[in-house]
C-alpha positions in Angstrom: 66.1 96.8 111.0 64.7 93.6 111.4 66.9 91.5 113.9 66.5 88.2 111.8 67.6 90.2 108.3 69.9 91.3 106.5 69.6 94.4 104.5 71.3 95.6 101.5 71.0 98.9 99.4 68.4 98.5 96.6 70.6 99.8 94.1 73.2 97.2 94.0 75.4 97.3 91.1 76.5 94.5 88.7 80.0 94.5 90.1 78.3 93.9 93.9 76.4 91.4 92.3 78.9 89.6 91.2 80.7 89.8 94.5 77.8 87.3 96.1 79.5 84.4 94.6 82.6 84.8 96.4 83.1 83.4 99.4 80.9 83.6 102.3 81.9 84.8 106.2 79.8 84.3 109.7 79.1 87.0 111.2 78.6 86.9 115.0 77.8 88.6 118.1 77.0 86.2 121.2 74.8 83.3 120.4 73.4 85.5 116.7 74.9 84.6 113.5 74.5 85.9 110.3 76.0 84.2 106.8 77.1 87.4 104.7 78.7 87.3 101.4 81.5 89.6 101.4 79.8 92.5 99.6 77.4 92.3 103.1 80.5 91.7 105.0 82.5 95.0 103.8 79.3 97.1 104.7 78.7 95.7 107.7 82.5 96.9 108.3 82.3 99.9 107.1 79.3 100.9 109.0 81.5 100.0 112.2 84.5 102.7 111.2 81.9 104.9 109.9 80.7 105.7 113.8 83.6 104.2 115.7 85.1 107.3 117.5 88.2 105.8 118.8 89.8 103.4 116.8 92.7 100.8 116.8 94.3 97.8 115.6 96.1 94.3 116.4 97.6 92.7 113.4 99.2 89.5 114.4 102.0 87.4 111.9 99.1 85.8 110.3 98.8 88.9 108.1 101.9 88.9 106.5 101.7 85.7 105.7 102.8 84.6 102.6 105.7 87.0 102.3 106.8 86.4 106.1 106.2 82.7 107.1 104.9 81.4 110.6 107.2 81.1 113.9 106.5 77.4 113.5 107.3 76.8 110.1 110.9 78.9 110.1 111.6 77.1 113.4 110.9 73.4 111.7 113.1 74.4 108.8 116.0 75.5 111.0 115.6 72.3 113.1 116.0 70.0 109.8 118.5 72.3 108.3 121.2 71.7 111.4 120.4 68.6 111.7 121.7 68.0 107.9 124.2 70.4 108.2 125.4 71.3 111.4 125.1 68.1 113.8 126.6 69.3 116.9 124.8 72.3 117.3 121.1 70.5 116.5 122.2 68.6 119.4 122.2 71.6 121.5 119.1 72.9 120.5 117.4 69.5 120.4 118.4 69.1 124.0 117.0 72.2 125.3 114.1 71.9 122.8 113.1 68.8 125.0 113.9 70.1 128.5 111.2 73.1 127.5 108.8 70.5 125.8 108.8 68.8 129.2 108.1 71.5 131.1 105.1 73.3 128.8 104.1 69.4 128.8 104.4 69.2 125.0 105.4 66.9 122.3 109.1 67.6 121.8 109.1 66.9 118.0 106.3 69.2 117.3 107.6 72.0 119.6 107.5 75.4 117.8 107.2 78.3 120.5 110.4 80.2 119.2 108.9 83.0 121.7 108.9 80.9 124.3 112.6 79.1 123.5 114.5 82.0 123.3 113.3 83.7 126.3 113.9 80.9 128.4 117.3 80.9 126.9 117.9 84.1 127.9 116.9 83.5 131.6 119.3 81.2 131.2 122.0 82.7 130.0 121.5 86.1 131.9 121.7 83.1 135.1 125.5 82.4 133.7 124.5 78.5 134.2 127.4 76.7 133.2 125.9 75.8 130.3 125.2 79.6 129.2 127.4 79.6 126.4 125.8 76.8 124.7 122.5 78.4 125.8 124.3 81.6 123.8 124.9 79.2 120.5 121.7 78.1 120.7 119.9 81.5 121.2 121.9 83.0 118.0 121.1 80.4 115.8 117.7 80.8 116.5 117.3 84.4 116.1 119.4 84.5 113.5 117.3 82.3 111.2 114.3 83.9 112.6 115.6 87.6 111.5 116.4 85.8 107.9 112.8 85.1 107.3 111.5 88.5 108.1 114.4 90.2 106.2 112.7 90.3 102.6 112.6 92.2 99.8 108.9 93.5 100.1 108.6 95.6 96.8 109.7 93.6 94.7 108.6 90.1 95.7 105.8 90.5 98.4 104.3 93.5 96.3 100.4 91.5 97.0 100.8 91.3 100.7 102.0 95.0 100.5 99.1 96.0 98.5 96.5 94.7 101.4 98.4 96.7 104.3 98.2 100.0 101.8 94.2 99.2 101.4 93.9 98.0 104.8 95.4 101.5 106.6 93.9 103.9 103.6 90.4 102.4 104.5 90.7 103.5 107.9 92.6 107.5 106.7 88.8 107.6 105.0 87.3 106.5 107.9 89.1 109.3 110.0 88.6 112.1 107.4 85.1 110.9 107.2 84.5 111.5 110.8 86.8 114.8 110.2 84.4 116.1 107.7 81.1 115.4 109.9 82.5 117.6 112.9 84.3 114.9 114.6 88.0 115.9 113.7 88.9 115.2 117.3 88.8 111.5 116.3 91.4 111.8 113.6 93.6 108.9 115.3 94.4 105.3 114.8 96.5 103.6 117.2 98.2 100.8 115.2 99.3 97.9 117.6 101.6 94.5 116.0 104.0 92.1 117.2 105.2 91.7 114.0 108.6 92.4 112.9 108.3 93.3 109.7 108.1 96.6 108.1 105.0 96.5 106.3 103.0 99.0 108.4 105.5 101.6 107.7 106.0 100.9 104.6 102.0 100.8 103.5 102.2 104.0 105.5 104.4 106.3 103.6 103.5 105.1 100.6 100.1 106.3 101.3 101.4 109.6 102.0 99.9 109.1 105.8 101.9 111.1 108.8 102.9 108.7 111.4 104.8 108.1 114.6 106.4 105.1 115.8 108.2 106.1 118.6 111.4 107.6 117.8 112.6 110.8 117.4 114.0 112.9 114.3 117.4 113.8 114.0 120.4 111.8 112.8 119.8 108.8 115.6 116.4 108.4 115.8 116.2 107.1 119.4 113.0 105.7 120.8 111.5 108.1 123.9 107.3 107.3 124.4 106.9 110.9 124.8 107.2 110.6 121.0 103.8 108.8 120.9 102.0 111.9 122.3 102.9 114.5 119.9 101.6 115.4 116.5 102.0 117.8 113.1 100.1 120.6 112.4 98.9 121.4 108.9 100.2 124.9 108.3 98.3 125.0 105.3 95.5 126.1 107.7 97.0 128.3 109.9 94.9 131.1 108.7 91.8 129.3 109.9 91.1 130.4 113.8 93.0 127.7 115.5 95.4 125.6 114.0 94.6 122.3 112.7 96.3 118.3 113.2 97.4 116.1 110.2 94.3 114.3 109.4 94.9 111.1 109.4 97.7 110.6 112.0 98.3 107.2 113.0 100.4 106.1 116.2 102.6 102.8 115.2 103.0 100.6 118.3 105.5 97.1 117.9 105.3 95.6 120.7 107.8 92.5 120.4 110.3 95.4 118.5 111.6 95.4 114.2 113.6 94.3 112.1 114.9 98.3 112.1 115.5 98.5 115.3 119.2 98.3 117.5 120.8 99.0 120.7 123.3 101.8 120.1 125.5 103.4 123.0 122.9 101.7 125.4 119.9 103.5 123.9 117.2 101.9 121.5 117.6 103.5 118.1 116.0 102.6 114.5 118.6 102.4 111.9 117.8 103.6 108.5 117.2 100.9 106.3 115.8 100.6 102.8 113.4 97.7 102.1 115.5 95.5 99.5 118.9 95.8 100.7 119.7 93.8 103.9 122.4 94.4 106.3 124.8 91.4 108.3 123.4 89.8 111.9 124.4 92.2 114.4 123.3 89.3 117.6 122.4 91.1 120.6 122.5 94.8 118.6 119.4 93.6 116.8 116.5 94.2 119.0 114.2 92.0 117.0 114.3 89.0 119.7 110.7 87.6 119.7 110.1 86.8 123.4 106.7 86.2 124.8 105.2 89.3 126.4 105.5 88.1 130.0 109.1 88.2 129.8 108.6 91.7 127.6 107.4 93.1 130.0 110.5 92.8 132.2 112.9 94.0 130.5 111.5 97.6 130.2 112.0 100.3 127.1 110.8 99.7 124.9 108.3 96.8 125.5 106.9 97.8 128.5 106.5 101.4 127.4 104.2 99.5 124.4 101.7 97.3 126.7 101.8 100.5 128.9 100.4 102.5 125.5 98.3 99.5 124.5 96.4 99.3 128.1 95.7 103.2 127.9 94.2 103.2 124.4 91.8 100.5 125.2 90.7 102.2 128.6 89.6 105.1 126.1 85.4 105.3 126.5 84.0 104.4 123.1 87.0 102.2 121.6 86.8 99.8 119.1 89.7 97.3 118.5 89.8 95.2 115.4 92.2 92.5 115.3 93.3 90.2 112.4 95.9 88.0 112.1 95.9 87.7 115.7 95.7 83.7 117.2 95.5 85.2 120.9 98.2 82.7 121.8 100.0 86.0 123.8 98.1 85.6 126.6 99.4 88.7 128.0 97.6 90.7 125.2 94.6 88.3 125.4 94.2 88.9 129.0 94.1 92.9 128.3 91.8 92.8 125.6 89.2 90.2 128.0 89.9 93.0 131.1 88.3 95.8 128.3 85.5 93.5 126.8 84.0 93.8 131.0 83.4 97.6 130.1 80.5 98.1 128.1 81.6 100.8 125.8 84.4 98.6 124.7 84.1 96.7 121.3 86.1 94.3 120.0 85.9 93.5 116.1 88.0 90.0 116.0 88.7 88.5 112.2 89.5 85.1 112.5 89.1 81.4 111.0 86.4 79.1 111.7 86.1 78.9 115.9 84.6 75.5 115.4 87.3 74.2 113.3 90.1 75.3 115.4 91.8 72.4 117.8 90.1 72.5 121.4 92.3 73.7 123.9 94.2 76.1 121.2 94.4 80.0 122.0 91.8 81.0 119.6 89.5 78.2 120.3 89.6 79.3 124.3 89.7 82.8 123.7 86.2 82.7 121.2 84.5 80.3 123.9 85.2 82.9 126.8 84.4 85.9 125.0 80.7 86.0 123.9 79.3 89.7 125.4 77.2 91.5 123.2 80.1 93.8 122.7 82.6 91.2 120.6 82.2 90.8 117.4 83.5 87.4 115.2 83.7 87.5 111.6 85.7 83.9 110.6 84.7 82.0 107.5 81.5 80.1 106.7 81.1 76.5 107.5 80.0 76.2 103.8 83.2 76.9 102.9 85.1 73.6 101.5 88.1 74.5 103.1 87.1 74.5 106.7 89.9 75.1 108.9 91.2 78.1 106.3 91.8 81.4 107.9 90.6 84.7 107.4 92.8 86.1 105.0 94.2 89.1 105.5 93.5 90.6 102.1 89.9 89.5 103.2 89.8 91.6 106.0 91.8 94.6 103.9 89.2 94.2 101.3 86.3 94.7 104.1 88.4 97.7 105.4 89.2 99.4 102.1 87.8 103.2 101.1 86.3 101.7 98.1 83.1 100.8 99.2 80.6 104.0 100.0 78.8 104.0 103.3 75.0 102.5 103.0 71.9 104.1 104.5 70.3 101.0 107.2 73.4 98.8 106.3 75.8 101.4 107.8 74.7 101.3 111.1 76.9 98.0 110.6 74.1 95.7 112.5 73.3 93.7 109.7 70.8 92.0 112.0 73.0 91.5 115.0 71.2 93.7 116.6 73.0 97.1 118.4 74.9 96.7 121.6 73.4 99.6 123.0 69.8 98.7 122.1 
């Protein structure tokens, strides 16, 4: 394939056709670019599952997005909520709000880290300063708004967003059972890393009918043990084959800042069962949902650190390919793994993200794009024709690009589309 081309299939239907009017994504590897509608965009996709061997994920809180809104944006509301409503305490947190502004050298009134805030608060408190018990109002009033805006009622108001995370995870069963059915069944997995909260990988899981493990055992108090991680079912409908043969897909669910589902019980880490639309009362400390920057994470040992340890392993696996969406790579603890893999050759990254060049200088993604150019990372963000500029990626734009509806091509599923191969 020509390296200054883009191919298509000759026999491009009217729906495809219509397609090219939609909007229209860069594609990039290095210094190449390539403007792609999204028809060209999806196939350039699907040729990457279609011979990626080892696969995994990292879906960032951008994804959930509408249904669960931003750090920053529950954090402003709470901030002008207690200041109308609750005086005193917006005192507190305005106090410590600007002692932690100070020291990250930021504007106090746009401050909106809740990650950072609350474990600095719990340094704090864990320190029994005098002032811990404020510290402790503080930190509860936080999370407790923060747990509010995650706990929704996914079915039957966020049923859109819902509907992207089903496409999104059955495009890649496909892609396994694809790989199955070309003598490859040994690369059945997808290793399915978040720091989001919310239950929208599990839930677009089992209502796909997809077999899954998150980390906890069965049993009456499913208790989280990362031995859990490297077991998997057997289909016994094919036990009469000559050696027994794995659930195909399987996919291994890793949340590495915790969920919404998950407590401390009788000092272990459990996940409670909970149904979608019916929410239960803040437990405080029970809940194990604080968001807390990964650096402190990783400090504070099961489960956290058992999930960067997982996440490290699967991208030291020869011949994997991450895609990440969502993502900001403001967790520089994550970042810095994923730019330690991109030195190895027959790593890949597949990053979904808005415009680079419209994203402030200095911010997380805007550093991260600008350091990682090998010919093994791939961009896809929006085109600068778009006339919304600094919109993201959306994630049912990047489910839509995953999703098992569109057939692998011939030339345009060796997913180059011109970029040229890594390997070349």
């Amino acid at each position: 394939m020509s390296d200054n081309a883009i191919n298509i299939p000759g026999n491009v239907s009217s729906d495809m056709q219509k397609e090219s009017s939609k909007p229209l994504f860069t594609l990039q590897r290095g210094a190449t670019r390539r403007e792609v509608n999204a028809v060209e965009a999806r196939h350039f996709v699907q040729g990457i599952l279609s011979r990626s061997i080892n696969l995994a994920t990292l879906i960032g809180s951008g994804a959930s997005t509408p249904a669960i809104p931003l750090m920053g944006e529950t954090f402003r509301n709470l901030r002008a909520y207690l200041k109308l409503n609750d005086p005193d305490l917006s005192i507190l947190l305005e106090s410590r709000i600007t002692k932690i502004a100070c020291r990250d050298n930021e504007d106090p009134a746009k401050y909106s880290n809740i990650e950072n805030l609350l474990s600095w608060l719990s340094q704090r408190i864990e320190g029994s300063l005098d002032s811990a018990d404020d510290d402790k109002r503080v930190s509860d009033a936080v999370r407790k708004a923060f747990l509010e805006s995650v706990d929704i009622k996914y079915s039957a108001e966020h049923s859109d967003v819902l509907d992207s995370y089903r496409k999104f995870v059955q495009g890649l069963g496909v892609s396994r059972q694809i790989l199955a059915r070309g003598g490859q069944a040994a690369f059945d997995v997808v290793n399915l890393f978040t720091t989001n909260y919310d239950l929208f990988h599990e839930m677009a899981l089992e209502s796909s009918g997809y077999a899954y493990v998150d980390g906890f055992s069965n049993g009456l108090i499913p208790t989280f043990n990362p031995r859990e991680y490297h077991r998997r079912p057997i289909d016994l409908d094919e036990r009469f084959r000559d050696h027994y043969e794995p659930v195909n897909p399987f996919f291994r669910l890793y949340k590495m800042h915790g969920s919404i589902n998950w407590r401390i019980y009788d000092g272990n880490v459990v996940r409670v069962p909970r149904f979608p639309d019916i929410t239960d009362e803040y437990q405080g400390d029970r809940q194990l949902i604080a968001p807390m920057t990964s650096k402190y994470a990783l400090t504070q040992g099961s489960p956290y650190s058992d999930m960067f340890r997982e996440f490290v392993n699967a991208l030291a696996v020869p011949n994997t390919v991450l895609l990440t969406c969502g993502f900001s790579f403001a967790d520089s603890h994550i970042s810095n793994l994923i730019s330690q893999a991109l030195a190895r050759p027959d790593f890949t990254l597949l990053a979904f993200i808005g415009n680079p060049a419209e994203a402030d200088v200095g911010s997380p993604t805007r550093v991260f794009y600008d350091k990682a150019g090998g010919a093994n990372t791939y961009f896809v963000y929006p085109s600068e024709r778009e006339l919304d500029r600094k919109r993201p990626l959306y994630f049912s734009e990047f489910a839509d690009f995953i999703g098992p509806e569109i057939t692998f091509g011939d030339d345009v599923a060796s997913g180059s589309l011109g970029l040229g191969d890594k390997n070349d």
